[in-house]
TORTI-235240 format. One record per residue (C-alpha): residue in three letters; y, x, z. Coordinates in steps of 0.02 Angstrom, whole numbers, plus 50000, padded with zeros to 5 digits. Layout:
BEGIN
PT rest    c2    c1    c3
PT  ALA     Y     X     Z
...
***
This chain:
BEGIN
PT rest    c2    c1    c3
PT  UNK 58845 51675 48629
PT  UNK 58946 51725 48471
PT  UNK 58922 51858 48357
PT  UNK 59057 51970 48279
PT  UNK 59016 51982 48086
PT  UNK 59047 52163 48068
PT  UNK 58905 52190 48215
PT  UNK 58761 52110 48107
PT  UNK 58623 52228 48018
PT  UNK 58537 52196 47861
PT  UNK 58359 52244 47805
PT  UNK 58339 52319 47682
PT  UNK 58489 52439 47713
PT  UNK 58540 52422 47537
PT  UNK 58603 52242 47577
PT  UNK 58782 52178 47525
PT  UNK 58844 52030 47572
PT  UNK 58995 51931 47520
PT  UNK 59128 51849 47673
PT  UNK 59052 51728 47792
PT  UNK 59107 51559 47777
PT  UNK 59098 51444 47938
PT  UNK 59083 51262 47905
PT  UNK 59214 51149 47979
PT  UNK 59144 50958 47932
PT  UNK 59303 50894 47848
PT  UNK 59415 51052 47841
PT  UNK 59263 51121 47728
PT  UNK 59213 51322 47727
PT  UNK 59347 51432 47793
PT  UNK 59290 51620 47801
PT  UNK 59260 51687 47978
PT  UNK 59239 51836 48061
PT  UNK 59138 51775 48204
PT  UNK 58963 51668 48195
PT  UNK 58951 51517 48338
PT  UNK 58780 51441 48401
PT  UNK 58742 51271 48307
PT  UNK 58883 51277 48175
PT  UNK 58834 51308 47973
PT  UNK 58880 51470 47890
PT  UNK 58875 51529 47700
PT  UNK 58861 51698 47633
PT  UNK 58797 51777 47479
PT  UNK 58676 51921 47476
PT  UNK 58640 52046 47350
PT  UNK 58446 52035 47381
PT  UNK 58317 51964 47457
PT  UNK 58310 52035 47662
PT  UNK 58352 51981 47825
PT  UNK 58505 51967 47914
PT  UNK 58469 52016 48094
PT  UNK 58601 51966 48238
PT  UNK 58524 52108 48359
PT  UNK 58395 52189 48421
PT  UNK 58320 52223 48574
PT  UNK 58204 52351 48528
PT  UNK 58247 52530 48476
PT  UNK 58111 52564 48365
PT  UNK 58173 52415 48230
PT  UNK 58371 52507 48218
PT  UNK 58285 52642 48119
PT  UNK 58241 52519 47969
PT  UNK 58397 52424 47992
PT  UNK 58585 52459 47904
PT  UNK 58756 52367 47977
PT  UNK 58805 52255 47842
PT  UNK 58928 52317 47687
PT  UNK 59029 52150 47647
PT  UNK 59111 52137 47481
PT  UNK 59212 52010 47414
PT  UNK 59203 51980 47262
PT  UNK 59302 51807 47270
PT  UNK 59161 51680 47258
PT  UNK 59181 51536 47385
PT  UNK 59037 51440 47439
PT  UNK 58976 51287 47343
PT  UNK 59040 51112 47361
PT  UNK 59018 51084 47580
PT  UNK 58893 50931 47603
PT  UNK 58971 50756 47538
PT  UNK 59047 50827 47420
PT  UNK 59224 50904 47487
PT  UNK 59296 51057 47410
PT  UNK 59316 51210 47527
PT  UNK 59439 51171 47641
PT  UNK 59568 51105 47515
PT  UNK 59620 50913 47544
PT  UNK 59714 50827 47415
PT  UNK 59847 50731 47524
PT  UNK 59934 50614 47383
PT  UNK 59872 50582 47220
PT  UNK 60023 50511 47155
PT  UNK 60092 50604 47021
PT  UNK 60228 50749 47079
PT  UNK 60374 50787 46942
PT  UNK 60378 50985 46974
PT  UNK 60269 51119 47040
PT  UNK 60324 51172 47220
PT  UNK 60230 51284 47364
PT  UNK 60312 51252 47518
PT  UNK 60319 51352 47688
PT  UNK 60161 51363 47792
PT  UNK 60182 51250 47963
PT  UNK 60157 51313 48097
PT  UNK 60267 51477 48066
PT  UNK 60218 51594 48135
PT  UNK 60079 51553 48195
PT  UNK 59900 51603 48282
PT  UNK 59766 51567 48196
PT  UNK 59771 51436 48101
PT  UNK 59929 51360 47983
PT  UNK 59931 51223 47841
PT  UNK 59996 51292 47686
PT  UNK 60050 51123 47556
PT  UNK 60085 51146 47377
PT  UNK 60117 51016 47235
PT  UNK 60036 50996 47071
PT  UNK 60120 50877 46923
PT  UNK 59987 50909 46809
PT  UNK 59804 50957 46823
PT  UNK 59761 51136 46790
PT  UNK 59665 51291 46840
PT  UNK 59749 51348 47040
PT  UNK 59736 51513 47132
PT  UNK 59811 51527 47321
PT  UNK 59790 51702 47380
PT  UNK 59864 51800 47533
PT  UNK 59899 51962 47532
PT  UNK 59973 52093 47667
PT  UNK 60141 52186 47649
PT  UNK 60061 52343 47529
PT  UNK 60006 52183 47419
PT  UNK 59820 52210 47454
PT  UNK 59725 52065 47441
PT  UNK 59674 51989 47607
PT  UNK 59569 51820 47554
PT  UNK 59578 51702 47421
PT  UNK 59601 51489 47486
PT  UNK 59578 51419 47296
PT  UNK 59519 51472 47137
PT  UNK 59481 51312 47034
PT  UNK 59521 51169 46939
PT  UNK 59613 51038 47033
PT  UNK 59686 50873 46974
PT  UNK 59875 50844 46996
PT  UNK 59921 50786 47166
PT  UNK 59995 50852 47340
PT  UNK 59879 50975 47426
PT  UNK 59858 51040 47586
PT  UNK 59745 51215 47635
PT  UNK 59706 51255 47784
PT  UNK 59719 51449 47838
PT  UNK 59616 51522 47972
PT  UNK 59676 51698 48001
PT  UNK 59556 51744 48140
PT  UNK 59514 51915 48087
PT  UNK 59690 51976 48026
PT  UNK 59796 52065 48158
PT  UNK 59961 52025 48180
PT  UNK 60094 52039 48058
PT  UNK 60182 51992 47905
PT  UNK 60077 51938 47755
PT  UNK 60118 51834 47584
PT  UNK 60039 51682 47494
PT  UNK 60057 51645 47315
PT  UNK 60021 51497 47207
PT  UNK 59980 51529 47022
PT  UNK 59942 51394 46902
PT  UNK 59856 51392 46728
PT  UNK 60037 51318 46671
PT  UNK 60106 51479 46707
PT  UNK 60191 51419 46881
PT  UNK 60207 51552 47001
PT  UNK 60289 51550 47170
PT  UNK 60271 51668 47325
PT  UNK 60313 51633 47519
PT  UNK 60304 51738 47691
PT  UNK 60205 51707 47827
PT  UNK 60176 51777 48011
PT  UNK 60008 51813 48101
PT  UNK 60063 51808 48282
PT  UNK 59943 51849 48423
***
């Protein structure tokens, strides 16, 4: 049976947590808001404690907090084999200009591939943020090679709406598209 995120508890009650990131084999970590029997997760905790998916006794939900997630940007480490976190570098041919083109499907519920082009290697940021340009979740922050890349978006816990992306490069490129959550 799944379990929302936001319903978990954490013990010691002082626990913070960062985003839960669901494993997806060759898609990589995308972050979730739901946790599914026999898939992998990732999150980061502030200390040492358990993360409890619920309780059937009433005497444990005194020493027990719901969870305060943070993010503080970190992305889990490399997923096993070695891919990156749900980035896949479609052509590694050698692109003449920077470009960040519209997300496909558009609009779209809940996933959409969001391609951008690299000519030269550099640090990359791909971030999506709502229409009072509040943060929502960060795709990339790293180094990447030059090449074509694709990112795959999984806005599962985001309700419907209008919402940016934007591609900023250690070059100084900087580009900024609309997309649409529709449910």
């Amino acid at each position: 049976m799944p379990v929302a995120v936001n319903s978990l508890v954490g013990q010691p009650g002082t626990m913070i947590v960062s985003p839960f990131y669901g494993y997806y084999g060759p898609d990589g970590y995308h972050s979730t808001d739901t946790i599914y029997p026999g898939r992998g997760y990732w999150v980061k905790a502030s200390e040492i404690g358990r993360l409890i998916l619920g309780s059937s006794g009433g005497s444990m939900i005194a020493s027990v907090t719901r969870l305060r997630i943070v993010n503080d940007g970190e992305l889990p480490p490399p997923p096993p084999g070695g891919a990156s976190s749900g980035h896949t570098l479609l052509q590694h041919h050698h692109p003449q200009t920077f470009a960040l083109e519209q997300n496909y499907p558009e609009p779209f519920n809940p996933t959409t591939k969001i391609r951008y082009s690299l000519p030269k290697p550099g640090w990359v940021s791909l971030k999506i943020y709502d229409l009072l340009g509040r943060e929502v979740e960060t795709l990339v922050n790293e180094f990447q090679t030059e090449g074509m890349r694709e990112v795959i978006f999984y806005a599962n816990g985001l309700p419907s709406g209008i919402y940016f992306y934007s591609l900023s490069t250690s070059s100084g490129f900087y580009a900024v598209r609309k997309l649409v959550v529709l449910k």
